[in-house]
PDB file of N, CA, C, O and CB in Angstrom:
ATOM      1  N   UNK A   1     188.561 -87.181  90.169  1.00  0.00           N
ATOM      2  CA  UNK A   1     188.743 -86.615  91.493  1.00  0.00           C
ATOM      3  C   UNK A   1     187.528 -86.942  92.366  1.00  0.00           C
ATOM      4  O   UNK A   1     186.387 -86.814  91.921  1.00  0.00           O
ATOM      5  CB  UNK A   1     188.963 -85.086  91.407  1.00  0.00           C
ATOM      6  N   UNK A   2     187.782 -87.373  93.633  1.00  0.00           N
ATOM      7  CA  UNK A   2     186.721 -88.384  94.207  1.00  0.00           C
ATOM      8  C   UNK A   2     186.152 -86.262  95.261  1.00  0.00           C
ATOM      9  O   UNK A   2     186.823 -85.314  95.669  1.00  0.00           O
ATOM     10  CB  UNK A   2     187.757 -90.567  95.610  1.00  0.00           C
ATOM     11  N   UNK A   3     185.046 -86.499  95.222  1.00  0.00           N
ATOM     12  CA  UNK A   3     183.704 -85.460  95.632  1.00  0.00           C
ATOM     13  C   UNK A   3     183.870 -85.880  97.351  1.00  0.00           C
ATOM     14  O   UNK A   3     183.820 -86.973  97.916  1.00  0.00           O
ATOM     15  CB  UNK A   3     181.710 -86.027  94.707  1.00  0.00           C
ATOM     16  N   UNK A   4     184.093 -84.449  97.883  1.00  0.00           N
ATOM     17  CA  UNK A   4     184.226 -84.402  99.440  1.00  0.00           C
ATOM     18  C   UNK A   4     182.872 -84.336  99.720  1.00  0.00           C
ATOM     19  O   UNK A   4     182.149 -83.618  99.029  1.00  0.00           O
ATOM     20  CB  UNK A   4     185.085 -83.161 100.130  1.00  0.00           C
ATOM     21  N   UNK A   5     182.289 -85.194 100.929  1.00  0.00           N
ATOM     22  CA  UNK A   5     181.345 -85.108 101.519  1.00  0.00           C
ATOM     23  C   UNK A   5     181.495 -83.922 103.090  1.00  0.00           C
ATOM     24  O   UNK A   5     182.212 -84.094 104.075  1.00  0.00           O
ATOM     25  CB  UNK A   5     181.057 -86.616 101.664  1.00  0.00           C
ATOM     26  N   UNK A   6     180.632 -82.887 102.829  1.00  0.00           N
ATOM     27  CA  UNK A   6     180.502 -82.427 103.530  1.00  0.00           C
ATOM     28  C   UNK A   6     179.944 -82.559 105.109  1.00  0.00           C
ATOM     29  O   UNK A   6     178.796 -82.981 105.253  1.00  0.00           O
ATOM     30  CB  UNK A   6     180.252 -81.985 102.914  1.00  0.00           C
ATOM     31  N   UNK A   7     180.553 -82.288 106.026  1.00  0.00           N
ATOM     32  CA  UNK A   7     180.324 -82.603 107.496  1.00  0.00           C
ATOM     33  C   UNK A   7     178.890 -82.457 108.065  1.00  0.00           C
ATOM     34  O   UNK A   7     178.066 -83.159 108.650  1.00  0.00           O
ATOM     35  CB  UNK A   7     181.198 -81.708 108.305  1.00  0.00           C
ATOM     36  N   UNK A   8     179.039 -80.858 107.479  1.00  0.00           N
ATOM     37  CA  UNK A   8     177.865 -80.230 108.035  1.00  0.00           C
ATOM     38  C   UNK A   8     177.088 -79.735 107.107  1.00  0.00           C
ATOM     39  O   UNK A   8     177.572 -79.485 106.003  1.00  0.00           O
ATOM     40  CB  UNK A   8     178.118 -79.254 108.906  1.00  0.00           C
ATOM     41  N   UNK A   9     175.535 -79.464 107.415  1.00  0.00           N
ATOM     42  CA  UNK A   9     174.516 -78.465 105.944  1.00  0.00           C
ATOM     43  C   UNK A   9     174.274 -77.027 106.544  1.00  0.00           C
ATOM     44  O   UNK A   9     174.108 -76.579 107.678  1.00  0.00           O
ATOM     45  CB  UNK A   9     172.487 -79.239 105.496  1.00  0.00           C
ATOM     46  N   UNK A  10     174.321 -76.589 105.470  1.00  0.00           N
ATOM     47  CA  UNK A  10     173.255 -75.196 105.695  1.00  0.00           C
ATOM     48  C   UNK A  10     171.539 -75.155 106.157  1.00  0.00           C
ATOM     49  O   UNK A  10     170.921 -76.056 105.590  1.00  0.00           O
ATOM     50  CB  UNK A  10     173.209 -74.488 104.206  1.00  0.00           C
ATOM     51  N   UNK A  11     171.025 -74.640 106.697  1.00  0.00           N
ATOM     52  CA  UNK A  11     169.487 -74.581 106.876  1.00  0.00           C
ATOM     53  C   UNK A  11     168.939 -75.318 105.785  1.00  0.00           C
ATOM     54  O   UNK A  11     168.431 -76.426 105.956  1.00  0.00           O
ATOM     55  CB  UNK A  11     168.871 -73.114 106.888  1.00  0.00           C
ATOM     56  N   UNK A  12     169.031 -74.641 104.434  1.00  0.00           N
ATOM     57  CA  UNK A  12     168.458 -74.859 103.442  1.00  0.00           C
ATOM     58  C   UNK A  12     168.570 -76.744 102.662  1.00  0.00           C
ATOM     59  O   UNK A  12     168.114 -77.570 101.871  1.00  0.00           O
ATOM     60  CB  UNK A  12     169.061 -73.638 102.657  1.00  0.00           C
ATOM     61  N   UNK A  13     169.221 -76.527 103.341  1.00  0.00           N
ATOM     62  CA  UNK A  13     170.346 -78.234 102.637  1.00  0.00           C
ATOM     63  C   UNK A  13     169.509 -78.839 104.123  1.00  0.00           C
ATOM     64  O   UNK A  13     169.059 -79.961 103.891  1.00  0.00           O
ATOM     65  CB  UNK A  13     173.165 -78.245 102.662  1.00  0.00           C
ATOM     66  N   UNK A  14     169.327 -78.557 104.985  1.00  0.00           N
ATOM     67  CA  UNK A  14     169.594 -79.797 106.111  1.00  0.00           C
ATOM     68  C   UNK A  14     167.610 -79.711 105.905  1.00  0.00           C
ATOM     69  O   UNK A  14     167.106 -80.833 105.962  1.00  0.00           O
ATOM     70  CB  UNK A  14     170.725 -79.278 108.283  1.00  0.00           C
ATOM     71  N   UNK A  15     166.957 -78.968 105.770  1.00  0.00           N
ATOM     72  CA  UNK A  15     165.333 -79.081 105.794  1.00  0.00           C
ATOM     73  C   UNK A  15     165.192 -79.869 104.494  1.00  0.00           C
ATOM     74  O   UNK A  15     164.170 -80.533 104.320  1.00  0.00           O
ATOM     75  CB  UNK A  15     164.391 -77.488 105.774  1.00  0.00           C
ATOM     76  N   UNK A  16     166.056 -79.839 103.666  1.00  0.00           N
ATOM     77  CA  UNK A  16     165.704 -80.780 102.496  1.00  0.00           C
ATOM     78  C   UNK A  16     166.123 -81.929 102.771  1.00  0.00           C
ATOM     79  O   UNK A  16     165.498 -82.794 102.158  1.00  0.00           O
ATOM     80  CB  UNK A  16     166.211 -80.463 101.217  1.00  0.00           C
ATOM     81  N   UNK A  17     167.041 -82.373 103.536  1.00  0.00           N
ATOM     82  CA  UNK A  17     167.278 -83.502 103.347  1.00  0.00           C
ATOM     83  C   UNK A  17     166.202 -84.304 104.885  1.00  0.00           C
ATOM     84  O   UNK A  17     165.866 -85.463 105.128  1.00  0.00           O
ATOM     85  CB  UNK A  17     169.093 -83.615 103.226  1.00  0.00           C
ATOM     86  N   UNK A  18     166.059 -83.478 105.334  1.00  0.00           N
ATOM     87  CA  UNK A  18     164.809 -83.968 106.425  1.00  0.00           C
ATOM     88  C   UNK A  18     163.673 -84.362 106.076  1.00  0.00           C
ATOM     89  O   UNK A  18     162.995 -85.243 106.605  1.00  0.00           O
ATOM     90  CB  UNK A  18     164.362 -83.059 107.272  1.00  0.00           C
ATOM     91  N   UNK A  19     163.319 -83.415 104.749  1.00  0.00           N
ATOM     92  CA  UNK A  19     161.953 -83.414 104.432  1.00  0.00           C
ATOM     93  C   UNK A  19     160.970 -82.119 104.643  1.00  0.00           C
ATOM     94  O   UNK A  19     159.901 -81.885 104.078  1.00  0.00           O
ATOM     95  CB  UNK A  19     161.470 -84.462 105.168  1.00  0.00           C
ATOM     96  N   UNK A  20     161.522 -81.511 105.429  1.00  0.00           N
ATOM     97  CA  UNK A  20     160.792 -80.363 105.987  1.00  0.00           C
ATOM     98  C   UNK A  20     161.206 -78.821 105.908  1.00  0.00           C
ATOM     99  O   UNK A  20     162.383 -78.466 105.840  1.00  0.00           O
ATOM    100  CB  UNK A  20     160.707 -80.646 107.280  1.00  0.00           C
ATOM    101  N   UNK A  21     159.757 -77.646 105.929  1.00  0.00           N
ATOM    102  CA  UNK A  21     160.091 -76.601 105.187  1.00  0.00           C
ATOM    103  C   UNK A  21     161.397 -75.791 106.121  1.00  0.00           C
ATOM    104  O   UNK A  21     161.635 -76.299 107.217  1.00  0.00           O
ATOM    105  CB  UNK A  21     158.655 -75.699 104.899  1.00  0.00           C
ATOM    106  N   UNK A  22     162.261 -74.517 105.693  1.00  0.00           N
ATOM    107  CA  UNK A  22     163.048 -74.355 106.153  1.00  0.00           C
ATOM    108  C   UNK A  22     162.193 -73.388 107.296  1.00  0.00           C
ATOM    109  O   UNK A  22     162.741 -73.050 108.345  1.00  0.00           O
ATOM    110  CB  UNK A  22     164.109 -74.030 105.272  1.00  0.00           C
ATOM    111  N   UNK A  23     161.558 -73.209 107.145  1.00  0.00           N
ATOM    112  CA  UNK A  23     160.425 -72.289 108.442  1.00  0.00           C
ATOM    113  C   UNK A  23     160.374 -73.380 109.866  1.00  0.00           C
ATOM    114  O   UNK A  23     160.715 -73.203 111.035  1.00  0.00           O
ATOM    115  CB  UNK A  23     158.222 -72.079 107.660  1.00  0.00           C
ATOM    116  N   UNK A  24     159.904 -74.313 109.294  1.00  0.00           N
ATOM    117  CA  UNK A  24     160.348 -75.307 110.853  1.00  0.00           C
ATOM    118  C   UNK A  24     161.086 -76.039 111.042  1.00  0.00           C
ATOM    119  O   UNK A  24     160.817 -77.081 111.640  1.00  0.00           O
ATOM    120  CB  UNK A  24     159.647 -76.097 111.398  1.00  0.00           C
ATOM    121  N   UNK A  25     162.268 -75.749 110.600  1.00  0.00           N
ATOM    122  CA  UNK A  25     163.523 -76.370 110.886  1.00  0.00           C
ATOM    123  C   UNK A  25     163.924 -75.004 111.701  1.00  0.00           C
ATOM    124  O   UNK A  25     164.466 -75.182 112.792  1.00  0.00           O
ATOM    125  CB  UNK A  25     164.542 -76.933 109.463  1.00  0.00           C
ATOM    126  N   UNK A  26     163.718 -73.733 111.292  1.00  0.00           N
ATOM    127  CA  UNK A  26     164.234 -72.228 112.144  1.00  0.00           C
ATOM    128  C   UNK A  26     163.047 -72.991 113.307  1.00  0.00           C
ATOM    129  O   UNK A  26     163.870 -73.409 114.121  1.00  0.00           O
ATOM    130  CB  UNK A  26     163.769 -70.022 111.187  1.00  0.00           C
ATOM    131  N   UNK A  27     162.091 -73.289 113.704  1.00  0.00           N
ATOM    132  CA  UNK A  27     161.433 -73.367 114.789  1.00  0.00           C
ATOM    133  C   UNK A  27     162.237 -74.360 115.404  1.00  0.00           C
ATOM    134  O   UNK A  27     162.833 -74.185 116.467  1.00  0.00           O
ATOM    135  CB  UNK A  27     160.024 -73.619 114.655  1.00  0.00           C
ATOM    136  N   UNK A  28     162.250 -75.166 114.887  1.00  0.00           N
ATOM    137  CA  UNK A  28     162.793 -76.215 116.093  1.00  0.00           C
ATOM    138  C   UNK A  28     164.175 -76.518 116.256  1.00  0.00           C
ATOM    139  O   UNK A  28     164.449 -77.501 116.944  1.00  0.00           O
ATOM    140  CB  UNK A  28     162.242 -77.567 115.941  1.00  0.00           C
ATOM    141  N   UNK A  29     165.629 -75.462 115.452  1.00  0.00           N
ATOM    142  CA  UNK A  29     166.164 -75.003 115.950  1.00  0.00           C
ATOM    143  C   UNK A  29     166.349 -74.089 116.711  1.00  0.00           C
ATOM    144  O   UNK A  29     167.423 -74.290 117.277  1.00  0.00           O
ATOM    145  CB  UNK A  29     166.430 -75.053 115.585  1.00  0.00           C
ATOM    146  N   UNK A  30     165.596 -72.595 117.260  1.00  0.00           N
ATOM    147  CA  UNK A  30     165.470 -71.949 118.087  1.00  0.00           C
ATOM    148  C   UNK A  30     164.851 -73.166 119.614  1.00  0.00           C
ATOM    149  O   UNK A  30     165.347 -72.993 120.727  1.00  0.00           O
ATOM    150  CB  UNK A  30     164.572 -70.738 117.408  1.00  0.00           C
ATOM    151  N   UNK A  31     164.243 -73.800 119.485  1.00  0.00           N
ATOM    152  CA  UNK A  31     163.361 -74.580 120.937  1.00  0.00           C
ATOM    153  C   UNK A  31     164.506 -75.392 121.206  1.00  0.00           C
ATOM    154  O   UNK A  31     164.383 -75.871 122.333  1.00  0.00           O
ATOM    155  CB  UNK A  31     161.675 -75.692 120.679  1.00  0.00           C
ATOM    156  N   UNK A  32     165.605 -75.764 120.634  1.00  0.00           N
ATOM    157  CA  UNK A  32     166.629 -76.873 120.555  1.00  0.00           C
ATOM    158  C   UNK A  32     166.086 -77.898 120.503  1.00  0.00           C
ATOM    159  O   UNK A  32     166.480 -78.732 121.319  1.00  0.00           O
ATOM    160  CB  UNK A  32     167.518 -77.004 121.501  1.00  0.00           C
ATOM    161  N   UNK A  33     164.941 -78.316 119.535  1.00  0.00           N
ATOM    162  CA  UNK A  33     164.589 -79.577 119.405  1.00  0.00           C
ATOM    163  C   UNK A  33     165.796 -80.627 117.826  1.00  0.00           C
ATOM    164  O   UNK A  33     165.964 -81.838 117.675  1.00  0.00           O
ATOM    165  CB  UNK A  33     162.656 -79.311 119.083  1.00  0.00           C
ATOM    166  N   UNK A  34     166.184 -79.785 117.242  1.00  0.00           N
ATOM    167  CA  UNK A  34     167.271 -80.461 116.108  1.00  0.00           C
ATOM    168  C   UNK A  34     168.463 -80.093 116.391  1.00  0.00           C
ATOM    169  O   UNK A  34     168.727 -78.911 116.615  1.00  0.00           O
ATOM    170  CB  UNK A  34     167.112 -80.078 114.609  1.00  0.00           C
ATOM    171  N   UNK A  35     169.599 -81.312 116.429  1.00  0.00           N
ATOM    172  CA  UNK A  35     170.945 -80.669 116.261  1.00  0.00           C
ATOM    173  C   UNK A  35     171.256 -80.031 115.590  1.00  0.00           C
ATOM    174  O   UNK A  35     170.969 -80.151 114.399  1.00  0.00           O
ATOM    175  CB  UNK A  35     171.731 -81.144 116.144  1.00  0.00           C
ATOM    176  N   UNK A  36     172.212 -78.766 116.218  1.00  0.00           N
ATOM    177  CA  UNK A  36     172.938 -77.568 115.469  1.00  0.00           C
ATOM    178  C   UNK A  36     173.696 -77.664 116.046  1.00  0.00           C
ATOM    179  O   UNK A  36     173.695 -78.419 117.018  1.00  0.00           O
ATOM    180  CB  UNK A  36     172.580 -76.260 115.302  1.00  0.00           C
ATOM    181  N   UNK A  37     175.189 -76.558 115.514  1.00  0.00           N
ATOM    182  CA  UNK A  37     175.823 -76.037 116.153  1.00  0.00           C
ATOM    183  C   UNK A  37     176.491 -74.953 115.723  1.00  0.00           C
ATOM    184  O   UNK A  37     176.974 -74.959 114.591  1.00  0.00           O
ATOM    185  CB  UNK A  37     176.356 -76.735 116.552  1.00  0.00           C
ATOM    186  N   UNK A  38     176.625 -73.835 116.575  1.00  0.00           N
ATOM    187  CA  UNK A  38     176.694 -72.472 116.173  1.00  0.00           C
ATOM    188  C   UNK A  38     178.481 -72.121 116.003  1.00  0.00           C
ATOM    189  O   UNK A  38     179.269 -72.204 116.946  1.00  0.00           O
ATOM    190  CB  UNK A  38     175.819 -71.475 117.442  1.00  0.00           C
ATOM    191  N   UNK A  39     178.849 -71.734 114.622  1.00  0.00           N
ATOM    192  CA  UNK A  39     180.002 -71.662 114.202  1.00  0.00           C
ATOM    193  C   UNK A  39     179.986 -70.038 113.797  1.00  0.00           C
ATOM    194  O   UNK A  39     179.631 -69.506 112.745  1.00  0.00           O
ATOM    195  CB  UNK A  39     180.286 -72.775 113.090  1.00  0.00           C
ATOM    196  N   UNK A  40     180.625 -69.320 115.313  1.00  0.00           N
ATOM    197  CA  UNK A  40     180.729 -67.311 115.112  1.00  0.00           C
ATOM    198  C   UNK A  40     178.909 -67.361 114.183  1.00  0.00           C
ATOM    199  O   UNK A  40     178.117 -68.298 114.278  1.00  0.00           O
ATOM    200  CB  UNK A  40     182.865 -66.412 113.373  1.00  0.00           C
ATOM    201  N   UNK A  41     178.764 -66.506 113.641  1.00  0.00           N
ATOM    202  CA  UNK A  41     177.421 -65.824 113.357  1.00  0.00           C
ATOM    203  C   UNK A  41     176.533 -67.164 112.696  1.00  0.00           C
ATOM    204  O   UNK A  41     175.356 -66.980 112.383  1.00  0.00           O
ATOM    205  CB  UNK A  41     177.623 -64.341 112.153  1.00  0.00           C
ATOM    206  N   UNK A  42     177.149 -68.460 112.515  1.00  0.00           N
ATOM    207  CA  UNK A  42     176.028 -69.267 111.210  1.00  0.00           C
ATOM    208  C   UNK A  42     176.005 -70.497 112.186  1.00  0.00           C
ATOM    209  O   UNK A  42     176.825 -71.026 112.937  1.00  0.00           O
ATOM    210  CB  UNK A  42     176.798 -69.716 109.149  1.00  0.00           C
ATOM    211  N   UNK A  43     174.762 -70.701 111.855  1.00  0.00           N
ATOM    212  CA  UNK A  43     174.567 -72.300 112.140  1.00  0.00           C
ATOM    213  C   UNK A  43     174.344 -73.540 111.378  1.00  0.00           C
ATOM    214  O   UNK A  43     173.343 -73.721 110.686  1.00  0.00           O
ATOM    215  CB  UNK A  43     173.661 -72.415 112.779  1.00  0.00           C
ATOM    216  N   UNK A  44     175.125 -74.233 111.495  1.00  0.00           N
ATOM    217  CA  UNK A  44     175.129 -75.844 110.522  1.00  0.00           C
ATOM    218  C   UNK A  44     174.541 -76.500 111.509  1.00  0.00           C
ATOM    219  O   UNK A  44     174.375 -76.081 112.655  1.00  0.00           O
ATOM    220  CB  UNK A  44     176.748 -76.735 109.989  1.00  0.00           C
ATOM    221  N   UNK A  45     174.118 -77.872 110.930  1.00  0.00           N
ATOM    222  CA  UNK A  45     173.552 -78.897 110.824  1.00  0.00           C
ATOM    223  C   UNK A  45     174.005 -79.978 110.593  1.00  0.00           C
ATOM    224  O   UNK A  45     173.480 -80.558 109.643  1.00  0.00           O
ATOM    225  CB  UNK A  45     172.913 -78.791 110.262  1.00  0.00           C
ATOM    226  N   UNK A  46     175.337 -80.832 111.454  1.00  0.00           N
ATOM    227  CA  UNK A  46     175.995 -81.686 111.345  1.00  0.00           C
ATOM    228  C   UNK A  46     175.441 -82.625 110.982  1.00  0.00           C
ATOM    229  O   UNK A  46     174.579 -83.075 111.737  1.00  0.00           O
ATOM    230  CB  UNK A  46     176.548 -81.837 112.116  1.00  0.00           C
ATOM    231  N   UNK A  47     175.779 -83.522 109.288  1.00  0.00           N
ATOM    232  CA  UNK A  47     175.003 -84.564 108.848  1.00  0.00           C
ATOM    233  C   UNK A  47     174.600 -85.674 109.681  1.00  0.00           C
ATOM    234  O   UNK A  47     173.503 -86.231 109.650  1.00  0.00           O
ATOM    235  CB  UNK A  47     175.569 -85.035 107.889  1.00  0.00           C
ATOM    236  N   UNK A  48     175.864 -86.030 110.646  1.00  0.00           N
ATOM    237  CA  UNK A  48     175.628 -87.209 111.494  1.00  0.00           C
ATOM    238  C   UNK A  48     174.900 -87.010 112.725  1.00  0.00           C
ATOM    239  O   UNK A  48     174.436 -87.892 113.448  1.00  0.00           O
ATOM    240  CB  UNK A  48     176.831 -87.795 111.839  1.00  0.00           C
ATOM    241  N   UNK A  49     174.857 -86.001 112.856  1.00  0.00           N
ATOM    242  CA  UNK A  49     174.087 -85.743 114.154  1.00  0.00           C
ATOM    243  C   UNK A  49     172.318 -85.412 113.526  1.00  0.00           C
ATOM    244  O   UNK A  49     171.448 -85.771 114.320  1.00  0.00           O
ATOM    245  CB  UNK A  49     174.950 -84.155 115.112  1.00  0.00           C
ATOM    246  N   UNK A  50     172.096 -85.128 112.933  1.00  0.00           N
ATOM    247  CA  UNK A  50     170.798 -84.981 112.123  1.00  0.00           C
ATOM    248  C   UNK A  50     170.291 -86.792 111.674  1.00  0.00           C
ATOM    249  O   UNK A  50     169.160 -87.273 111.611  1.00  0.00           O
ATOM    250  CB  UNK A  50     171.228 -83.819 110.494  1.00  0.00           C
ATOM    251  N   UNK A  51     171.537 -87.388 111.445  1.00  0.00           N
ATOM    252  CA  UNK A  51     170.819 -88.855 110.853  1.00  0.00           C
ATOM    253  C   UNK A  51     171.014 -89.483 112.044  1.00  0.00           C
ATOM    254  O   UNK A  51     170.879 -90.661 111.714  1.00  0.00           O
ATOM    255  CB  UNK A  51     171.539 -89.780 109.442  1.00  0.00           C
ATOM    256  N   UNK A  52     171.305 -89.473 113.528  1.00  0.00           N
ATOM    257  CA  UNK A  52     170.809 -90.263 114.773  1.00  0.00           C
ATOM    258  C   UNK A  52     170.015 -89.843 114.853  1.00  0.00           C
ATOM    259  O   UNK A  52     169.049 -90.599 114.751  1.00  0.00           O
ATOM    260  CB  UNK A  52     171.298 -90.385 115.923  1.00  0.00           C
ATOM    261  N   UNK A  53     169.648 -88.092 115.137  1.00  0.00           N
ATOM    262  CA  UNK A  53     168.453 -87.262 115.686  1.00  0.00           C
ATOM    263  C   UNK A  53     167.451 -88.496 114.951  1.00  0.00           C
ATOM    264  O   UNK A  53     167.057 -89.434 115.645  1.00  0.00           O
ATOM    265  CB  UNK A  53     168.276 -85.291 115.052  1.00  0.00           C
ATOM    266  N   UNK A  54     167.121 -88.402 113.626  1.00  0.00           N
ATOM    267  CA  UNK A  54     166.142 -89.036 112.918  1.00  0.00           C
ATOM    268  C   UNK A  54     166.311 -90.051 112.830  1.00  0.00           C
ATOM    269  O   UNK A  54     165.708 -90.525 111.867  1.00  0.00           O
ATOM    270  CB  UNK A  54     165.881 -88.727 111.921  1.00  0.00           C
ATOM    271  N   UNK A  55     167.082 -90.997 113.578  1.00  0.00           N
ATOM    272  CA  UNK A  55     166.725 -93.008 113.916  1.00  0.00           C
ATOM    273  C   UNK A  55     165.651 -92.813 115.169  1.00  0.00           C
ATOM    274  O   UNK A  55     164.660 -93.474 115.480  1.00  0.00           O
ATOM    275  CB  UNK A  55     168.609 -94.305 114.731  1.00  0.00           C
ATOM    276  N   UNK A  56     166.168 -91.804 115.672  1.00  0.00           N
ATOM    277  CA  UNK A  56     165.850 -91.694 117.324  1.00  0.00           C
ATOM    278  C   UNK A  56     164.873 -91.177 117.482  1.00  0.00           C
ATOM    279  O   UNK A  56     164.407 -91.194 118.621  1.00  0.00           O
ATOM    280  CB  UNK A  56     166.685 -91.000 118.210  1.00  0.00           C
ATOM    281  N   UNK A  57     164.154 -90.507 116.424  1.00  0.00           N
ATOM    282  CA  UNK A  57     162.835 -90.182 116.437  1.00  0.00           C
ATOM    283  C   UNK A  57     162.199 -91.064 116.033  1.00  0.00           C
ATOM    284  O   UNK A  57     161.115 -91.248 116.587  1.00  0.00           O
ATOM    285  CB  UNK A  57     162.500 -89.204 115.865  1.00  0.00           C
ATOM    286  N   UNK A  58     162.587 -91.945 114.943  1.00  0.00           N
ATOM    287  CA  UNK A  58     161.667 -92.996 114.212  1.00  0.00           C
ATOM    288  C   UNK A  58     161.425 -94.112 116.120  1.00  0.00           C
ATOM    289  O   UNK A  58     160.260 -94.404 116.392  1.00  0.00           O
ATOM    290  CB  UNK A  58     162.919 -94.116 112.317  1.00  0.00           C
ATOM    291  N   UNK A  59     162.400 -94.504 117.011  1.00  0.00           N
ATOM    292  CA  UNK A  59     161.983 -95.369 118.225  1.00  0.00           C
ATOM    293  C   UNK A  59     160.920 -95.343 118.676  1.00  0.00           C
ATOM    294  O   UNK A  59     160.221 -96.232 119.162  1.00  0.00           O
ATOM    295  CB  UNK A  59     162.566 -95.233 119.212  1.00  0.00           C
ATOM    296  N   UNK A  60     160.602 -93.178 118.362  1.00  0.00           N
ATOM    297  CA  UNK A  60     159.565 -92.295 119.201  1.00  0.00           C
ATOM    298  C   UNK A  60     158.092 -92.460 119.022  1.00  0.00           C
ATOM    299  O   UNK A  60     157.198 -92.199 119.826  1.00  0.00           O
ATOM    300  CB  UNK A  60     159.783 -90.875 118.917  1.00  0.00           C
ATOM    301  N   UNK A  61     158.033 -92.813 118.140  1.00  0.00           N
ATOM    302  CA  UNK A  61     156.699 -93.098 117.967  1.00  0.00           C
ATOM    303  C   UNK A  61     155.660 -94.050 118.664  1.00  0.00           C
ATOM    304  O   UNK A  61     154.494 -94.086 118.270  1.00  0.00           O
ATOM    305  CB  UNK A  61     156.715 -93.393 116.924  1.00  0.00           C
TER     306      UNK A  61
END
């Protein structure tokens, strides 16, 4: 049975796969500096929108 890839992460899932602690991933989702999007009380972290965010930072430098 072929394994569904999930759309979106949890906090915990999306700072790991960034690299970074889940304390400033809550920061720089509150400033709206990382894509989210708020689904009733929780917020995900749409995979694809997290892996442009981070091409588009790598330009930034």
């Amino acid at each position: 049975m072929q394994e569904i890839q999930r759309l979106a992460l949890n906090a915990t899932e999306a700072a790991r796969l960034i690299g970074i602690s889940r304390r400033l991933l809550w920061t720089w989702t509150n400033c709206g500096k990382v894509p989210h999007k708020r689904i009733g009380k929780r917020i995900v972290y749409p995979r694809v929108a997290l892996e442009s965010w981070l091409n588009e930072s790598e330009g930034a430098k």
